[in-house]
C-alpha positions in Angstrom: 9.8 41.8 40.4 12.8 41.9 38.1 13.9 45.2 40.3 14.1 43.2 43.3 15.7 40.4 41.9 18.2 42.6 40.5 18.4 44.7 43.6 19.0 41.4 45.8 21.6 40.3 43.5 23.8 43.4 44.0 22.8 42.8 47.8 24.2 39.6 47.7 27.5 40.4 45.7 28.5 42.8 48.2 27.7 40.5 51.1 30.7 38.6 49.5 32.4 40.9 48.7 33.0 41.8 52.4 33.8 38.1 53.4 36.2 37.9 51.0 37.8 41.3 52.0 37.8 40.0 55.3 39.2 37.0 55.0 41.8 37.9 52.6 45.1 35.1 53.1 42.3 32.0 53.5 42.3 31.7 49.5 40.2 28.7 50.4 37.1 31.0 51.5 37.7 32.7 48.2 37.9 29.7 45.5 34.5 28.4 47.5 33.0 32.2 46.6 34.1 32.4 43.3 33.8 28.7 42.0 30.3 27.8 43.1 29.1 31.0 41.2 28.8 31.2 37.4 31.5 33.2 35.4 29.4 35.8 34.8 28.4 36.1 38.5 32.6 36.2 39.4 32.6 39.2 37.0 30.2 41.1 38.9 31.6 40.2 41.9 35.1 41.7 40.8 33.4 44.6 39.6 31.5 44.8 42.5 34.7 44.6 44.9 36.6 47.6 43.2 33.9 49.5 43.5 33.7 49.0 47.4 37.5 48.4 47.7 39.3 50.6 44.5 41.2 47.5 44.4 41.3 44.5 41.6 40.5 41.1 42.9 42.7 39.7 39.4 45.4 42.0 40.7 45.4 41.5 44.1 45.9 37.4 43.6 48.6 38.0 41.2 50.5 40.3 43.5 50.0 37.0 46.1 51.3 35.3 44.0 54.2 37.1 42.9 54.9 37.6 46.7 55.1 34.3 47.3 53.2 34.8 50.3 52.9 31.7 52.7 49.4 29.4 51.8 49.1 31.1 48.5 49.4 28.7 45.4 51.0 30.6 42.6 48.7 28.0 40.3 45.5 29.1 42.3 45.9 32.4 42.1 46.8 32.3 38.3 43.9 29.5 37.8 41.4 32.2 39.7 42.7 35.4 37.6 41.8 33.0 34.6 38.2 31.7 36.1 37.2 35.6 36.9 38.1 37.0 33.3 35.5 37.6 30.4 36.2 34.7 28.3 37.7 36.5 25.4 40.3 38.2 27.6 41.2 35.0 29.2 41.4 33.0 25.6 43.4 36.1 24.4 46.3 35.8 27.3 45.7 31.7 26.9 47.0 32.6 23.3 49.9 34.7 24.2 51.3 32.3 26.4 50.6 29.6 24.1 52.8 32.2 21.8 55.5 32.5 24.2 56.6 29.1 25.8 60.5 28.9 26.0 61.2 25.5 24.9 58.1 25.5 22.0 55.1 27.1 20.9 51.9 25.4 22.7 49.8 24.9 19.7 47.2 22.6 21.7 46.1 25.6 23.3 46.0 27.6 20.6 43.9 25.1 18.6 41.1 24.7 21.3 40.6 28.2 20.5 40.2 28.8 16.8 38.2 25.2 16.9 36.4 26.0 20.0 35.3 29.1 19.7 32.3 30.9 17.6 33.3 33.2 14.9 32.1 36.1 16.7 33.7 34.8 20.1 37.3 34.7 18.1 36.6 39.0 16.9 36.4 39.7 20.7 39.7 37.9 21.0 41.7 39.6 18.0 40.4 42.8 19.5 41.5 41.8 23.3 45.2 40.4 21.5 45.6 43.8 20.3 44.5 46.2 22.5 46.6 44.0 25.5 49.7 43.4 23.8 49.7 46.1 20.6 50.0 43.1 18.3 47.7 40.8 16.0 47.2 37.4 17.0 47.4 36.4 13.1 50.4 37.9 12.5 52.2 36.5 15.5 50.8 32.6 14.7 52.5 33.7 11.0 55.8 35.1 12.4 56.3 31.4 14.8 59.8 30.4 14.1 60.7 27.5 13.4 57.7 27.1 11.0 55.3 24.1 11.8 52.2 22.8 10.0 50.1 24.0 12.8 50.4 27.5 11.6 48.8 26.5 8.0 46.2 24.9 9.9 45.5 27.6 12.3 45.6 30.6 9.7 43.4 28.9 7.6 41.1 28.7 10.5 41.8 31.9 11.3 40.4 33.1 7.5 37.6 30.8 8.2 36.3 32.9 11.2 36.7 35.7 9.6 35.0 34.8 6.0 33.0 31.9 6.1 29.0 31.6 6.0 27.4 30.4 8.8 25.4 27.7 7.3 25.9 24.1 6.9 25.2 22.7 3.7 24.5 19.0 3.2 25.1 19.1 -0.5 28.6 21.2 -0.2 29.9 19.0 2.9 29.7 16.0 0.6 31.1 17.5 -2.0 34.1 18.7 0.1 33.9 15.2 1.4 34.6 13.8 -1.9 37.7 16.1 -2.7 39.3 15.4 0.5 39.2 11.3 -0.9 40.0 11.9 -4.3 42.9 14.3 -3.1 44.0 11.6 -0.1 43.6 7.9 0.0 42.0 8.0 -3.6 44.9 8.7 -5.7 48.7 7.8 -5.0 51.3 9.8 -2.2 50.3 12.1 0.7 47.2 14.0 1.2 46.7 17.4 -0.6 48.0 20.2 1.9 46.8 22.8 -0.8 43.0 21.3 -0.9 42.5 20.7 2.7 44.0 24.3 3.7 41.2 25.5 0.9 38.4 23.7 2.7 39.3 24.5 5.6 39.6 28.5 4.7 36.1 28.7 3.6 33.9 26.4 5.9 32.8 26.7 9.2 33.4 24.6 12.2 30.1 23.0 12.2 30.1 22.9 8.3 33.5 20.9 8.8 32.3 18.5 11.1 28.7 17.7 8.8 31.9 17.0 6.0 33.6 14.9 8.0 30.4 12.8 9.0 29.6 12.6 5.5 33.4 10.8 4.6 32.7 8.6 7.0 29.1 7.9 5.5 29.9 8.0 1.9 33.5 5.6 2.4 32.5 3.8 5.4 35.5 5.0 8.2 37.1 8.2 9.6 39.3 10.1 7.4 41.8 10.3 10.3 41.9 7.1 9.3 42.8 7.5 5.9 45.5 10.1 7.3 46.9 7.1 9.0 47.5 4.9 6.4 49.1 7.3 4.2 53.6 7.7 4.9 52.2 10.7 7.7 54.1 13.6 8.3 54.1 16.6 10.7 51.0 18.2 8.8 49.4 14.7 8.9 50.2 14.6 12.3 48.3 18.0 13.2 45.6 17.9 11.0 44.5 14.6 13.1 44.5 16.4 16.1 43.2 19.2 15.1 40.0 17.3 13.1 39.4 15.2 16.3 39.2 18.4 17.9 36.5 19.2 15.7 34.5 15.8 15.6 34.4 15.2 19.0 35.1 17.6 21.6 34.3 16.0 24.8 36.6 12.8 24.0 39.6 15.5 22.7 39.4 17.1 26.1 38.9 14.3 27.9 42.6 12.9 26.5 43.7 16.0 27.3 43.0 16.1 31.1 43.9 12.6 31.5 48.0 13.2 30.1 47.8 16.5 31.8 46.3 15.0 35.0 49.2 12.0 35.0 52.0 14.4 33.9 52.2 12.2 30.9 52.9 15.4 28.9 54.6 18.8 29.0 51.5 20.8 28.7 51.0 21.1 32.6 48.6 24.2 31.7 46.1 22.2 30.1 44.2 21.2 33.3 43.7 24.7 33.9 42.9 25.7 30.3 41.0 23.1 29.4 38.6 22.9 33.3 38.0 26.7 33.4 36.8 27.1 29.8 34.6 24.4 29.1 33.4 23.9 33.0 30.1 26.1 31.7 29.9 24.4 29.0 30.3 20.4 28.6 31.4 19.5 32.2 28.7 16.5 32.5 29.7 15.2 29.1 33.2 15.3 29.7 32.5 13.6 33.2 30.6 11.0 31.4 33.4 10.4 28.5 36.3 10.2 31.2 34.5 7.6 33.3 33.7 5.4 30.2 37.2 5.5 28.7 39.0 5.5 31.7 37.1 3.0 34.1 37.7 6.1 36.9 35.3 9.5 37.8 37.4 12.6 37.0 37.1 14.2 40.5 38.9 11.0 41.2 41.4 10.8 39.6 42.2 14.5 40.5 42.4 13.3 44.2 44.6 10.8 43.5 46.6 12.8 41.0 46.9 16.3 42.6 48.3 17.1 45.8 45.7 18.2 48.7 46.0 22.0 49.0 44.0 25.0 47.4 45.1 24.5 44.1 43.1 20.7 43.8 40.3 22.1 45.8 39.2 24.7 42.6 40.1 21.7 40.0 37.5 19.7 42.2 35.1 22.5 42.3 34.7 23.7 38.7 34.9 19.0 38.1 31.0 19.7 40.9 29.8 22.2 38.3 26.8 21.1 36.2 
């Protein structure tokens, strides 16, 4: 039985494979093929279709693109090279472009990753990094110039990933939920940098988040909150967005979409970034978050946001995945 399955499978991909062959120029035919299937499924498919073709489905839509050709949305075809990629190849080039903005390093995107990500997941990326642009991703987040506070953050992360144990402890998150109040809003002047770039070197993402619940048990409210009432700063600033990030995923992305969405911010990218990686992932929840904050569905407010054309049909098809 599994033979057949299997055997049907390959059956199918190459069935697709020829209708997108054939109908190369109506990109429309080929977001429908590509979107409705899982990421995994887009993978074979682009295998599949170099095998039959000797050609590269990724590198065929960026030479469209490049090209200019007429119908072909330069934010489609980079959206679709993103969609069809293994995910630590796509986070890896998500990071070097994060890396390389002209006016200022996009440490939003950069952040999603090192929060977003399992510890294994971020390996596979460091590994992509390199062998792509013969550099390592922690050196370059070390070299950004101008230094920002974000760096601190995100190579302690990055230390995290690499040394940290798995588990979450009850008794250690409470503890480290203690220190983070006796080094902030419990004694006079700013929070500790030095104590909250220790915690978050050693503990986990999940360990993080259990410590973060427990400060709001044990003192009764957030401690982005006690961030707040404290004379903030730039690392104040970042560490908020980068624990909300942490707490409560669906609600961070869901922020993100809508100022992306609205143009309310400079990070265009972040529809992109933020629909293909965690369409597999938390769609419905993020669906459900939107709705109740904003009063709107998100397929909706992509209509009346984004121009008709190619590019909104494969935001509105990855906002249809479940």
């Amino acid at each position: 039985m599994a033979t057949k399955i299997l055997a049907s499978s390959s059956h199918s991909f190459e069935n697709e494979c020829k209708e997108i062959h054939e109908s190369r120029g109506r990109w429309n035919h080929l977001i429908q093929a590509l979107v409705t299937r899982t990421q995994l499924e887009c993978r074979r498919i682009r295998e599949t279709y170099k095998d039959m073709y000797g050609e590269d489905l990724i590198t065929l839509l960026q030479k469209s693109s490049l090209r200019n050709q007429p119908g072909v949305s330069p934010k489609t075809c980079a959206a679709l090279s993103l969609w069809m990629l293994h995910p630590h190849e796509r986070d890896a080039i998500v990071a070097r472009e994060a890396l390389l903005q002209d006016n200022d390093t996009n440490y939003q995107a950069l952040v999603e990753i090192f929060v977003g990500r399992k510890s294994s997941h971020i390996a596979l990326i460091k590994q992509a990094y390199l062998s792509k642009y013969k550099t390592q991703l922690d050196q370059d987040i070390i070299n950004i110039e101008p230094p920002h506070p974000y760096q601190k953050i995100l190579v302690a992360l990055s230390t995290s990933h690499k040394a940290h144990q798995a588990d979450v402890n009850q008794h250690t998150a409470k503890c480290d939920a203690r220190r983070l109040y006796e080094t902030g809003e419990g004694s006079p002047g700013a929070i500790d940098e030095g104590t909250v770039l220790e915690i978050f070197t050693k503990r986990s993402i999940p360990h993080l988040k259990l410590t973060f619940s427990c400060y709001k048990h044990i003192y009764g409210h957030d401690y982005t909150k006690s961030i707040t009432d404290v004379n903030s700063g730039e690392f104040e600033d970042a560490l908020k967005k980068v624990i909300k990030c942490i707490c409560n995923p669906p609600n961070y992305y869901v922020k993100i979409l809508f100022a992306s969405i609205k143009g309310m911010t400079a990070d265009r990218g972040a529809i992109t970034r933020v629909m293909v990686s965690r369409s597999e992932t938390e769609m419905d929840e993020i669906q459900r978050v939107f709705k109740a904050k904003y009063g709107i569905e998100l397929r909706e407010t992509i209509c009346n946001s984004i121009p008709s054309g190619d590019y909104r049909d494969f935001l509105l098809a990855l906002a249809n995945k479940t």
